[in-house]
DSSP file (Angstrom, degrees, kcal/mol; ACC not computed):
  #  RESIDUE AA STRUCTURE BP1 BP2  ACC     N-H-->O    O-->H-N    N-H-->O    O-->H-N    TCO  KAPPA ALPHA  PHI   PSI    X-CA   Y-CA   Z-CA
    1    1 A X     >        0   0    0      0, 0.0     4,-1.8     0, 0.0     0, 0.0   0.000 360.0 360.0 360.0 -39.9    0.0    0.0    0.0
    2    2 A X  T  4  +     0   0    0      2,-0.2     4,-0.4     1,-0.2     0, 0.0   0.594 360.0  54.5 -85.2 -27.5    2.7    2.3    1.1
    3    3 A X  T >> S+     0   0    0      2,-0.1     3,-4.2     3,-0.1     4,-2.7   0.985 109.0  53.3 -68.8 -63.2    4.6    1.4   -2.7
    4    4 A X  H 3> S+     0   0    0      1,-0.3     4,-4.4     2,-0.2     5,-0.3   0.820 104.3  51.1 -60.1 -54.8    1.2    2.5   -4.1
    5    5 A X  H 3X S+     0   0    0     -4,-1.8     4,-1.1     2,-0.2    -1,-0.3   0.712 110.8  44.5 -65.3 -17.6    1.2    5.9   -2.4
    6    6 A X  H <> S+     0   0    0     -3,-4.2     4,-3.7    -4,-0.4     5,-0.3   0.869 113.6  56.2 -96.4 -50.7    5.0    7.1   -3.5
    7    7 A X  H  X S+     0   0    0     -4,-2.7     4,-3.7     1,-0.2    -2,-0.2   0.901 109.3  46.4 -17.3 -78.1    3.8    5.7   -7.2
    8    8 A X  H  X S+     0   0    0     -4,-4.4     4,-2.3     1,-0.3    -1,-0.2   0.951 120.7  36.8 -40.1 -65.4    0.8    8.1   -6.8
    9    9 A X  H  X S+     0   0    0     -4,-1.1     4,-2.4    -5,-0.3    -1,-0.3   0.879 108.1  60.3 -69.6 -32.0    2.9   11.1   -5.7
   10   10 A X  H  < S+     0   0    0     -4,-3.7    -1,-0.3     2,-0.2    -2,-0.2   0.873 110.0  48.0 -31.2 -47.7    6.0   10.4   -7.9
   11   11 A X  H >X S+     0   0    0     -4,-3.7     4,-2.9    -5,-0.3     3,-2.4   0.987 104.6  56.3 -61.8 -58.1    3.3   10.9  -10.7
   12   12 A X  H 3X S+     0   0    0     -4,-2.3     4,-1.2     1,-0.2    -2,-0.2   0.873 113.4  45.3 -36.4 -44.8    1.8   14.3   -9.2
   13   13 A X  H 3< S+     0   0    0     -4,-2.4    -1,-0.2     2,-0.2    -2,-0.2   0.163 106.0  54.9-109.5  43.4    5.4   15.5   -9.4
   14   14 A X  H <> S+     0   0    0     -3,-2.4     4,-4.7    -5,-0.1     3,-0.3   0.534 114.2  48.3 -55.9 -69.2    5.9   14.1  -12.9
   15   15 A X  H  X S+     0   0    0     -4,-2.9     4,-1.9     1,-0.2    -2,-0.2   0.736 114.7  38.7  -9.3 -81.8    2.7   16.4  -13.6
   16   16 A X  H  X S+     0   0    0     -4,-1.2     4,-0.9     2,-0.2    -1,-0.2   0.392 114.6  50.7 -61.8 -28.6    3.6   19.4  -12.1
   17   17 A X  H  > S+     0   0    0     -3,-0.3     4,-2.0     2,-0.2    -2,-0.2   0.814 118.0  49.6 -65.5 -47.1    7.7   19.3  -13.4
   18   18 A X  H >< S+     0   0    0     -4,-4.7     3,-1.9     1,-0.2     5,-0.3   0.924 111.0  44.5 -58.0 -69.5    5.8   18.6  -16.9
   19   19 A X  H >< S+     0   0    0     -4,-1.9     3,-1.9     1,-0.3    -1,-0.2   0.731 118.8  53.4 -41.3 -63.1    3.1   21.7  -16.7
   20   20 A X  H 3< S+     0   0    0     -4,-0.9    -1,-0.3     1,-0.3    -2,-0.2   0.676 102.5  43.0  40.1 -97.3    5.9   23.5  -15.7
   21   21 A X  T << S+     0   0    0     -4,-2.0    -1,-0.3    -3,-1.9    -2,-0.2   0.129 117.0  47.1 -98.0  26.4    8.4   23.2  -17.9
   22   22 A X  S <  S+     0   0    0     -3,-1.9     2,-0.4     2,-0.0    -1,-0.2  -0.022  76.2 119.3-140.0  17.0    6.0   23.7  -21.3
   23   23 A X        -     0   0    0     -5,-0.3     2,-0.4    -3,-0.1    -3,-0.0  -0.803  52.2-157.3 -83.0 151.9    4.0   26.7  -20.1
   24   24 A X        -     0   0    0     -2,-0.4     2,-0.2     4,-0.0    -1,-0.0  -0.954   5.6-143.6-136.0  89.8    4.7   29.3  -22.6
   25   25 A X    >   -     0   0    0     -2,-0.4     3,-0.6     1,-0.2    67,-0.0  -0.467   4.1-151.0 -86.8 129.6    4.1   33.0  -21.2
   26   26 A X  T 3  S+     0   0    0      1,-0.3     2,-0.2    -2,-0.2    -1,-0.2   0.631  92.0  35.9 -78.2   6.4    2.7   35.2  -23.7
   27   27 A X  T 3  S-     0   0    0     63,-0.1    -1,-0.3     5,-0.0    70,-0.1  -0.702  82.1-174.2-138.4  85.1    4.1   38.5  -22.5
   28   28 A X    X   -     0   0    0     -3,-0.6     3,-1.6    -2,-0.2    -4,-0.0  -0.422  48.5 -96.9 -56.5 163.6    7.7   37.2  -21.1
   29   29 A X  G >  S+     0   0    0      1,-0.2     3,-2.0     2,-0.2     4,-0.2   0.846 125.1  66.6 -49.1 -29.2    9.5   40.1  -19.3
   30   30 A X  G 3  S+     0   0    0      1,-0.3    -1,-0.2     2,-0.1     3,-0.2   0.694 103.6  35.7 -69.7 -18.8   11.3   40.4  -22.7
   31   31 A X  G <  S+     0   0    0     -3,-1.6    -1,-0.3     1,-0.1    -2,-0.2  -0.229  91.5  89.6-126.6  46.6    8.4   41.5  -24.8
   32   32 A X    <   +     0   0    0     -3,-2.0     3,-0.3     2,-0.1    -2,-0.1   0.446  68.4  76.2-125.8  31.8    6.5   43.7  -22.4
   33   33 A X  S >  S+     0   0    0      1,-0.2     3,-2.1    -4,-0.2    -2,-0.1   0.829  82.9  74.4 -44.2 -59.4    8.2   46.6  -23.4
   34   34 A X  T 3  S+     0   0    0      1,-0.3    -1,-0.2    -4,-0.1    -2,-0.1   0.513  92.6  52.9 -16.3 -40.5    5.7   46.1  -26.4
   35   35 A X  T 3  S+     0   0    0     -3,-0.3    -1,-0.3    29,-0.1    -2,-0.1   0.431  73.0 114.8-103.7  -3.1    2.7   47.4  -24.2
   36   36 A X    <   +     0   0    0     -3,-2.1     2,-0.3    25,-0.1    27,-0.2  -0.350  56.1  76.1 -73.2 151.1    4.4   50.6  -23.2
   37   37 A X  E    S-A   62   0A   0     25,-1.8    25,-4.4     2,-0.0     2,-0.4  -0.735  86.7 -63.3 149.4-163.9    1.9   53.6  -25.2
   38   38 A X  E     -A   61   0A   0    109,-0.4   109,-1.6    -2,-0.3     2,-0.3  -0.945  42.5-175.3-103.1 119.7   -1.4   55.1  -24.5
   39   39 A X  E     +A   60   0A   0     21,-1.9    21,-2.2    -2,-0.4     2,-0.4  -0.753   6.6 178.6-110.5 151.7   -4.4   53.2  -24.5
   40   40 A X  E     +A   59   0A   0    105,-0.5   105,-2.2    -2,-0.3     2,-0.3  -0.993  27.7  97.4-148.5 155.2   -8.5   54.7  -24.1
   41   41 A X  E    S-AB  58 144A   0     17,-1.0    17,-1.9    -2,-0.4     2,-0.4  -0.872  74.1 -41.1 162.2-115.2  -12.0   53.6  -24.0
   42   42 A X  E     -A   57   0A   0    101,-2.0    15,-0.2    -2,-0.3     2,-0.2  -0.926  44.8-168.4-157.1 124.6  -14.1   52.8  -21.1
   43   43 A X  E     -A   56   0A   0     13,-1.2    13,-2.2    -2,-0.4     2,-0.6  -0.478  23.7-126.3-101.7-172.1  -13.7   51.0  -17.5
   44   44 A X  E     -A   55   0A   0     11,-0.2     2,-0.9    -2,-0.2    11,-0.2  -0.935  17.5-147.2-138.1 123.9  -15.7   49.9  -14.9
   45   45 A X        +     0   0    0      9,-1.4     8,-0.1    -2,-0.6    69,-0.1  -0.891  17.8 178.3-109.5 108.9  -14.7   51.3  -11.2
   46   46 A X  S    S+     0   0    0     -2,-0.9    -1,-0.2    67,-0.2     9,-0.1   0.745  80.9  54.4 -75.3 -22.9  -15.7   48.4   -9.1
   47   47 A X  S    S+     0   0    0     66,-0.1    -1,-0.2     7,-0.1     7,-0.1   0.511  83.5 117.6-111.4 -16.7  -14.4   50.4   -5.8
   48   48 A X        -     0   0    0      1,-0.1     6,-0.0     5,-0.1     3,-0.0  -0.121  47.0-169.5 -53.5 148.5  -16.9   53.6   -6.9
   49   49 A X  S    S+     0   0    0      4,-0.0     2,-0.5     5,-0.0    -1,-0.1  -0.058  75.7  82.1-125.8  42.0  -19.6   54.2   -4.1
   50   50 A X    >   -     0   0    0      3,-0.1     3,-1.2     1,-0.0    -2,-0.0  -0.997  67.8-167.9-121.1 110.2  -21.6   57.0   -7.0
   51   51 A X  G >  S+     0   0    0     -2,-0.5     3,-1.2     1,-0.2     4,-0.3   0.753  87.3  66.4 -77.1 -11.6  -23.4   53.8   -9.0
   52   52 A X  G 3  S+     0   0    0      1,-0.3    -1,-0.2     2,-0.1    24,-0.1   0.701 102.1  42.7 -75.0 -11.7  -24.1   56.6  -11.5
   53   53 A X  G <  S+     0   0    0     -3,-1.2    -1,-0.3     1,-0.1    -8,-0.2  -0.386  77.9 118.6-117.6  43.6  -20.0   56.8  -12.2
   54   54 A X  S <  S+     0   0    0     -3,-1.2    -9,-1.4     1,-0.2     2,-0.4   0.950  75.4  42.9 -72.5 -59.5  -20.0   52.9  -12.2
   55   55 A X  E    S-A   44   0A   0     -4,-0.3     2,-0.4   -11,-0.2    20,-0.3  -0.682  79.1-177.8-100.5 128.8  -18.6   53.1  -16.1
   56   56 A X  E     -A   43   0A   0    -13,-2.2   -13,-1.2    -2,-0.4    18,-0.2  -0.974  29.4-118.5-136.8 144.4  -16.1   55.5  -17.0
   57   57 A X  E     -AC  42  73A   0     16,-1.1    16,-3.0    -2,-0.4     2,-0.2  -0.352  46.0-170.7 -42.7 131.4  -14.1   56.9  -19.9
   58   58 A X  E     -AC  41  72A   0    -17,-1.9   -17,-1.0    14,-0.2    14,-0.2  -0.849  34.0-157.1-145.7-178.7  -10.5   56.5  -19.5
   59   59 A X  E     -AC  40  71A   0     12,-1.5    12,-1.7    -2,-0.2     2,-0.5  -0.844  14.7-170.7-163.3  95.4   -7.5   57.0  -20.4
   60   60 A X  E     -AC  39  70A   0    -21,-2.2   -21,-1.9    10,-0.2     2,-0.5  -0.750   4.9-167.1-114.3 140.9   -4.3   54.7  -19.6
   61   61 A X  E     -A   38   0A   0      8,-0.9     2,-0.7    -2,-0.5     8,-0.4  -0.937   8.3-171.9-111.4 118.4    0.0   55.3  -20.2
   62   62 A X  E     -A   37   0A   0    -25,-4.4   -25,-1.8    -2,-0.5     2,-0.3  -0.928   8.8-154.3-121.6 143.0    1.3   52.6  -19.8
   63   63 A X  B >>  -I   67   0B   0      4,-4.6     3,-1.2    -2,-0.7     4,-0.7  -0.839  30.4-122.1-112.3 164.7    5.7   53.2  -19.7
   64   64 A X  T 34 S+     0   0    0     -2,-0.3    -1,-0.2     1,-0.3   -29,-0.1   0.839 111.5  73.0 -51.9 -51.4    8.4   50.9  -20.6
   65   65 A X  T 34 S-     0   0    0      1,-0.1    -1,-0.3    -3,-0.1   -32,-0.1   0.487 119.3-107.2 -52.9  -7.4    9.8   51.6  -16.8
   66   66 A X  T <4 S+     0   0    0     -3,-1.2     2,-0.2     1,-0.3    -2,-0.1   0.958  84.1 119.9  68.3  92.2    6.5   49.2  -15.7
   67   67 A X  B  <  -I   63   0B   0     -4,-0.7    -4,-4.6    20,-0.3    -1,-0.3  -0.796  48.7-155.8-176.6 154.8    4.4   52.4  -14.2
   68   68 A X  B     -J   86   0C   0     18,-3.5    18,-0.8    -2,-0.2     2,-0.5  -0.938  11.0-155.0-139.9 136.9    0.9   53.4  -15.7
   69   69 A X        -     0   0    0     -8,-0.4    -8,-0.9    -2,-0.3     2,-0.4  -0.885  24.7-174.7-108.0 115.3   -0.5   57.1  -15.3
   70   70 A X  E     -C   60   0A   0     -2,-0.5    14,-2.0    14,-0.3     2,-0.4  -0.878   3.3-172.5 -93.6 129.7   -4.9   56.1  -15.6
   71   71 A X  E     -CD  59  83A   0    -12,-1.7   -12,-1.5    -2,-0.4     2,-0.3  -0.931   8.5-172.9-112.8 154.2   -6.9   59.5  -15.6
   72   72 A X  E     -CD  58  82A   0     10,-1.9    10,-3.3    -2,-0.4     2,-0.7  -0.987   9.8-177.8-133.6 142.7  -10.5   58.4  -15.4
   73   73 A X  E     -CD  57  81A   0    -16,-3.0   -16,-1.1    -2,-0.3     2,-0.6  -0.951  14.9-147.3-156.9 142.3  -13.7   60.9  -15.7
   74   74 A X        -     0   0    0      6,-2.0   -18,-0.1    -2,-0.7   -21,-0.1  -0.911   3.6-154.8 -99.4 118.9  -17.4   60.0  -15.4
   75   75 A X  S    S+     0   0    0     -2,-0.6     2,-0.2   -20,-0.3    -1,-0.1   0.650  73.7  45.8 -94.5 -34.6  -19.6   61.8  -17.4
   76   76 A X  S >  S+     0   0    0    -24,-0.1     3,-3.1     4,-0.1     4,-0.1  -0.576 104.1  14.2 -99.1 177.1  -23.0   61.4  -15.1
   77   77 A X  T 3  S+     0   0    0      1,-0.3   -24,-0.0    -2,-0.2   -27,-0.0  -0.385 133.3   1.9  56.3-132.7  -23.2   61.8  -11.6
   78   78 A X  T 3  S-     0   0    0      1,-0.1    -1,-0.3     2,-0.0    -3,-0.0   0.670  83.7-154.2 -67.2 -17.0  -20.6   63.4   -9.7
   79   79 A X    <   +     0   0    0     -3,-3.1    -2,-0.1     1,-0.1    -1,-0.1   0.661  35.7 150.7  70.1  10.3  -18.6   64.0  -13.1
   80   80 A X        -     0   0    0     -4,-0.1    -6,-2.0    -7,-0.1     2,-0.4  -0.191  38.8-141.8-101.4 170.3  -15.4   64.1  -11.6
   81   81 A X  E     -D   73   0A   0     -8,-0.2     2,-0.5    -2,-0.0    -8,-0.2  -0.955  22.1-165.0-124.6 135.2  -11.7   63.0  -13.5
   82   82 A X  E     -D   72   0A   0    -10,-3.3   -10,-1.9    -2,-0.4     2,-0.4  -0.935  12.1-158.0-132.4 129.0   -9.4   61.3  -11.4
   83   83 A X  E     +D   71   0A   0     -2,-0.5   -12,-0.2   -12,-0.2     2,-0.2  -0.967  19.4 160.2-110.8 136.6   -5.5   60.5  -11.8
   84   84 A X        -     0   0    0    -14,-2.0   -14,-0.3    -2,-0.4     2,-0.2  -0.604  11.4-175.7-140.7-180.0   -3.8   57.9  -10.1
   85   85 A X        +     0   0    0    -16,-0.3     2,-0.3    18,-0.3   -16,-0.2  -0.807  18.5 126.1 163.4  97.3   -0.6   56.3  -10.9
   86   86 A X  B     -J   68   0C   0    -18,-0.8   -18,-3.5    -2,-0.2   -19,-0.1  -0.921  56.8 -40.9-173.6-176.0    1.5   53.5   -9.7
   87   87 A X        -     0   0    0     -2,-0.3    14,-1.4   -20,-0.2     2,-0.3  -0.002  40.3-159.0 -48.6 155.5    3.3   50.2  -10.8
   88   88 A X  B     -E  100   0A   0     12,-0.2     2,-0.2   -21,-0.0    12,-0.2  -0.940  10.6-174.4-126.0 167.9    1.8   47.2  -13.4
   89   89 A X        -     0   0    0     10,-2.4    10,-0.1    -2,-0.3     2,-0.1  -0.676  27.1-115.4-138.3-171.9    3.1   43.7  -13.4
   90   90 A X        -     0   0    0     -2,-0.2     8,-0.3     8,-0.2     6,-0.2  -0.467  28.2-157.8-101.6  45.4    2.3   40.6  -15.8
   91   91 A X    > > -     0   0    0      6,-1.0     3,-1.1     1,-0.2     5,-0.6   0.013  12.1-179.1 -55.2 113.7    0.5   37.7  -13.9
   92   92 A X  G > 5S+     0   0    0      1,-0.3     3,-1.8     3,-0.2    -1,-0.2   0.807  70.7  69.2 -84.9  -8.7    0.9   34.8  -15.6
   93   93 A X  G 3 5S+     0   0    0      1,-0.3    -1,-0.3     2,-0.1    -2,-0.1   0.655  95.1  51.2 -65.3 -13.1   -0.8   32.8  -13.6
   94   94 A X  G < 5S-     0   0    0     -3,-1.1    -1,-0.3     3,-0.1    -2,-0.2   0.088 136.4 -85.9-109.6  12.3   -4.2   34.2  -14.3
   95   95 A X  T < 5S-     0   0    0     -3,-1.8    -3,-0.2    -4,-0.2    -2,-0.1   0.978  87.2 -36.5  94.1  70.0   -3.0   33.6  -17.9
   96   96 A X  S   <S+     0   0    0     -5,-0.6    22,-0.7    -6,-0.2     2,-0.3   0.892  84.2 176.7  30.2 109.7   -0.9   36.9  -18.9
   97   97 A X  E     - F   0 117A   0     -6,-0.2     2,-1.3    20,-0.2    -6,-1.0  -0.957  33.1-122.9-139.4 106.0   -3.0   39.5  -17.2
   98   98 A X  E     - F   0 116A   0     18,-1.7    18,-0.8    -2,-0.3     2,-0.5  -0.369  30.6-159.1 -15.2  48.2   -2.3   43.3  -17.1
   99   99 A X  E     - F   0 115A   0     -2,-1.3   -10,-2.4    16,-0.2     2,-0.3  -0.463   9.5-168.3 -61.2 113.7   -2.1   44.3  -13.4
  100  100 A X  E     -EF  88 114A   0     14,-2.6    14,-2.5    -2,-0.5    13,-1.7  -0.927  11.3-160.2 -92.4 127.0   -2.5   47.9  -12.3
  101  101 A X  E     - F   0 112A   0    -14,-1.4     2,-0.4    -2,-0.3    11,-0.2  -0.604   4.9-144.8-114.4 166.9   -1.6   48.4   -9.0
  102  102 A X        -     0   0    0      9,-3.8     2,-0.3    -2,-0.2   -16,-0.1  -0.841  24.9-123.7-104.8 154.8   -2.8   51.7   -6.5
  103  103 A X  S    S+     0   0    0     -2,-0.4   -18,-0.3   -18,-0.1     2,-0.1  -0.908  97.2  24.2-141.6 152.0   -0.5   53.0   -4.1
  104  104 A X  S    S-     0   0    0     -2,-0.3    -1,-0.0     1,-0.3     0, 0.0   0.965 105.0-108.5 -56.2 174.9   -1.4   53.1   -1.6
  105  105 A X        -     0   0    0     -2,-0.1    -1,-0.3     4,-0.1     2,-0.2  -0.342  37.2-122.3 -37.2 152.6   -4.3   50.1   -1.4
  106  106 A X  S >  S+     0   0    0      4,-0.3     3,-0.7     1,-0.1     2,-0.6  -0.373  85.5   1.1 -97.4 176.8   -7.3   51.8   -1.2
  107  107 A X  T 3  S-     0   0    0      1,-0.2    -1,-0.1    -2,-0.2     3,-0.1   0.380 123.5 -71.4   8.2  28.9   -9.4   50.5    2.5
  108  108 A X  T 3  S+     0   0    0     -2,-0.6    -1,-0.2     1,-0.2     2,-0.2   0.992 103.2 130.3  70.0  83.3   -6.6   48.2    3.4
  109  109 A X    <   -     0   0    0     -3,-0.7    -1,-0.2     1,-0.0    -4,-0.1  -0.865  66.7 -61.6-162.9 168.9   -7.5   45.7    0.6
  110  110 A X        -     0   0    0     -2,-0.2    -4,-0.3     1,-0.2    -2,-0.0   0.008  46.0-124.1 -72.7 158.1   -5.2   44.2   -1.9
  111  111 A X  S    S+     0   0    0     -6,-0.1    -9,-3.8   -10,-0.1     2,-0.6   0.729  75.4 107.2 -70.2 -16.6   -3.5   46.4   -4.1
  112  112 A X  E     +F  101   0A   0    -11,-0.2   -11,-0.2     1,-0.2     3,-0.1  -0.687  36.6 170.2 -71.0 103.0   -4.4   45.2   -7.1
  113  113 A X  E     +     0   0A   0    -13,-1.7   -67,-0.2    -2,-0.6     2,-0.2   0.774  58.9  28.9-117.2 -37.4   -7.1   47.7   -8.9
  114  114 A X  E     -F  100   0A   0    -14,-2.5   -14,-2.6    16,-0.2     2,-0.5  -0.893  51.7-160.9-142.4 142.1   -7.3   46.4  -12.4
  115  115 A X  E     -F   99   0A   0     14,-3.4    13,-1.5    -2,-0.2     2,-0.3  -0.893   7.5-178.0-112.1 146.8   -7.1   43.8  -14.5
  116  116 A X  E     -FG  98 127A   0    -18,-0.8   -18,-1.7    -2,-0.5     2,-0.5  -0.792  21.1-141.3-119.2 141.9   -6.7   43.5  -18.1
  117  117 A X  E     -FG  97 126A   0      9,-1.0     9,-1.1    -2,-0.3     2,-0.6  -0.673  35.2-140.0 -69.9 110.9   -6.5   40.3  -20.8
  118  118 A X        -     0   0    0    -22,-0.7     2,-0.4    -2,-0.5     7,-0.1  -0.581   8.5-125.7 -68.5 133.5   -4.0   41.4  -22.9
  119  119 A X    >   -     0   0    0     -2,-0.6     3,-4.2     1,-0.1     5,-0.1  -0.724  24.3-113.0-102.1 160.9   -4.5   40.8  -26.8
  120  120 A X  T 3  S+     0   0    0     -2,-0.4    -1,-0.1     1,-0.3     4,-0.1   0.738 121.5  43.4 -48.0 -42.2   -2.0   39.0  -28.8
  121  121 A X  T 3  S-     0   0    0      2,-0.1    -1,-0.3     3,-0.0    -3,-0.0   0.054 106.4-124.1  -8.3 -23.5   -1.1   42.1  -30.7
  122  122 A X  S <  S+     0   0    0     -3,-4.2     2,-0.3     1,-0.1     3,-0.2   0.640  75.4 124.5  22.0  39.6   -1.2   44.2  -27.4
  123  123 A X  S    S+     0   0    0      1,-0.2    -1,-0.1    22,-0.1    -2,-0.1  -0.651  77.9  32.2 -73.4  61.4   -4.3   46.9  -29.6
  124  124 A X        -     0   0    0     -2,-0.3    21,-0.2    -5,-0.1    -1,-0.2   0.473  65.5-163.0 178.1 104.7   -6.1   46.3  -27.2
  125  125 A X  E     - H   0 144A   0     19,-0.9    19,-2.7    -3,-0.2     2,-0.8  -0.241  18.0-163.4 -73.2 144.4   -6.7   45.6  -23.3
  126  126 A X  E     -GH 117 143A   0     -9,-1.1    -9,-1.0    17,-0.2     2,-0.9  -0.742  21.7-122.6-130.8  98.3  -10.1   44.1  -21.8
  127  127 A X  E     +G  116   0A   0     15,-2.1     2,-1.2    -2,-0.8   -11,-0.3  -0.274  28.2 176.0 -40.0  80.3  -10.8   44.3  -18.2
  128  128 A X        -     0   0    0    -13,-1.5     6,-0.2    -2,-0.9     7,-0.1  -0.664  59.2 -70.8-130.4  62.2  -11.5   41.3  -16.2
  129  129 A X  S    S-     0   0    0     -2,-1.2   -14,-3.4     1,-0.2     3,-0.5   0.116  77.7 -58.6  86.5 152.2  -11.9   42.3  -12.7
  130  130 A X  S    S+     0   0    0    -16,-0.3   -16,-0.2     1,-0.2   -30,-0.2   0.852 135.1  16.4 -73.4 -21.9   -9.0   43.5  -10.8
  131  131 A X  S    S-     0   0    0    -16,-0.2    -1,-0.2   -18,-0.1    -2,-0.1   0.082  94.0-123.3-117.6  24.9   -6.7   40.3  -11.1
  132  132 A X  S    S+     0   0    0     -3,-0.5    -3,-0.1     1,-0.1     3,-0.1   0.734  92.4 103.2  34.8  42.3   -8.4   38.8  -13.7
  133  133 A X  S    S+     0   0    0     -5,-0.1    -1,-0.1     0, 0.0    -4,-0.1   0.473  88.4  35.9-111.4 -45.2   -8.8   35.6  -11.4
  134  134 A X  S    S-     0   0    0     -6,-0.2    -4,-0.2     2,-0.0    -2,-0.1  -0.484  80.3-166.8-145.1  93.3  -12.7   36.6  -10.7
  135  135 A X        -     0   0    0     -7,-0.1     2,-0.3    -6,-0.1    -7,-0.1  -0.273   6.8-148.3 -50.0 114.4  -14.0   38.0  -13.8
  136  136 A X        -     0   0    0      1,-0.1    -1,-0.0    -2,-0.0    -7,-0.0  -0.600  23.6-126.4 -71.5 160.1  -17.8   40.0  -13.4
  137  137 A X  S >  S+     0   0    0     -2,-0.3     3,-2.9     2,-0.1    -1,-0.1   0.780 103.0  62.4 -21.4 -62.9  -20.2   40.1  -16.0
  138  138 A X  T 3  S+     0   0    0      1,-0.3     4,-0.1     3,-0.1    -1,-0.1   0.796  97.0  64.0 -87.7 -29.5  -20.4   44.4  -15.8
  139  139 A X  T >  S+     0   0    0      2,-0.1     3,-1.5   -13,-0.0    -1,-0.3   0.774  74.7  97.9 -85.4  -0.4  -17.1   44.4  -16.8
  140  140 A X  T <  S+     0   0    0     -3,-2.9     3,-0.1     1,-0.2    -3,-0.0  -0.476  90.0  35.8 -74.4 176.9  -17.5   42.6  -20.6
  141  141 A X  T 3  S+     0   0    0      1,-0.1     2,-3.0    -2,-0.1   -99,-0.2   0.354  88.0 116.7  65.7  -6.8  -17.5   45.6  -23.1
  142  142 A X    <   +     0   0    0     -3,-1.5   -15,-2.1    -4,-0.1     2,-0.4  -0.373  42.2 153.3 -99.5  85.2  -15.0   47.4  -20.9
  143  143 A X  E     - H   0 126A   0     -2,-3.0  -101,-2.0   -17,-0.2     2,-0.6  -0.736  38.1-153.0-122.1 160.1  -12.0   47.6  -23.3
  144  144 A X  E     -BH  41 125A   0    -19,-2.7   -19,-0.9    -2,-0.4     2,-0.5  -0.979  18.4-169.2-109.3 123.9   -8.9   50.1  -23.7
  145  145 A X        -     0   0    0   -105,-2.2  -105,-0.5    -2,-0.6   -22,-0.1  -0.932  27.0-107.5-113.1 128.2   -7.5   50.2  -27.4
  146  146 A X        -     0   0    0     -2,-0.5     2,-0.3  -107,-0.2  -107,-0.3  -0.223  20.9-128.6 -67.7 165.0   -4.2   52.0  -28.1
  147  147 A X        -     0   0    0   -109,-1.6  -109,-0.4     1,-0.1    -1,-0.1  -0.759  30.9-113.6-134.3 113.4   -4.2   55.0  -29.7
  148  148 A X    >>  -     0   0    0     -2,-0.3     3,-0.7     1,-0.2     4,-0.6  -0.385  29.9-119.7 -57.5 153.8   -1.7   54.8  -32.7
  149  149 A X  T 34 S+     0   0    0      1,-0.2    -1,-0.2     2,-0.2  -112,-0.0   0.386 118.1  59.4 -85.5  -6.0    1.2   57.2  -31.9
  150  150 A X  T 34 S+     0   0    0      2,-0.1    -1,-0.2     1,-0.1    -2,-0.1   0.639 109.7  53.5 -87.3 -23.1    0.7   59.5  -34.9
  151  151 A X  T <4        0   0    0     -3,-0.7    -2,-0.2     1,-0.1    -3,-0.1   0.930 360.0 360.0 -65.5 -72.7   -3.2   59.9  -33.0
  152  152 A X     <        0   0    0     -4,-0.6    -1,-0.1    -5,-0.1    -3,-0.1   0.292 360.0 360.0 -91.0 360.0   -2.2   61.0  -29.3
């Protein structure tokens, strides 16, 4: 029985060395220079407590140095434009995902404030939740598409 049981786990970290060593990240560090520009179109402010500024017009910089400036401005309700500013990362675990992070966390909550599905092409970011780990509904249609550099 005890043979049976190292069998079993030898194979789980057969598995796991295999998965491993054939994953293929689509934005290695080395091509996400590639995403550096300006992107706009409209996001969804999950963290808003005005439900009339839930979807907003935006405007994202994303630099080569991995920092993002997003000004964001709500056209109903309170109407207001807001700039924040802070790091991005890549996840790959959530299957090459755009993280923008705030500094500081807003209400002592993770830091992570949006996330985007990258397209293969990087035209065009899609929003999927702040770690793109638990995707809403209100957030399909909420895409950024860069703004050709001859444009901005």
């Amino acid at each position: 029985m005890r043979t049976l049981g190292l069998l079993g786990l030898a194979a789980c970290s057969i598995k796991v060395a295999f998965a491993q060593d054939t994953h293929v990240s689509e934005w290695p560090k080395a091509r996400q220079p590639q995403l550096a520009g300006d992107y706009s179109g409209q996001v969804r402010d999950w963290m808003t407590r005005d439900p009339a500024c839930e979807y907003k017009r935006a405007r994202l910089q994303i630099k080569a140095d991995k920092r993002y400036v997003l000004t964001t401005r709500c056209d109903r309700g309170k109407g207001r434009k807001e700039t924040v500013a802070g790091p991005w990362w890549i996840d790959e675990i959530a299957g090459s995902c755009l993280i923008l992070n705030r500094e500081p966390p807003l209400r002592h909550e993770d830091e992570r404030w949006y996330g985007f599905r990258i397209s293969d092409d990087a035209t065009s970011l899609s929003q999927d939740g702040g770690s793109c780990t638990a995707a809403d509904e209100r957030d399909n249609g909420m895409i950024l598409r860069r703004i050709p550099q001859d444009a901005s």
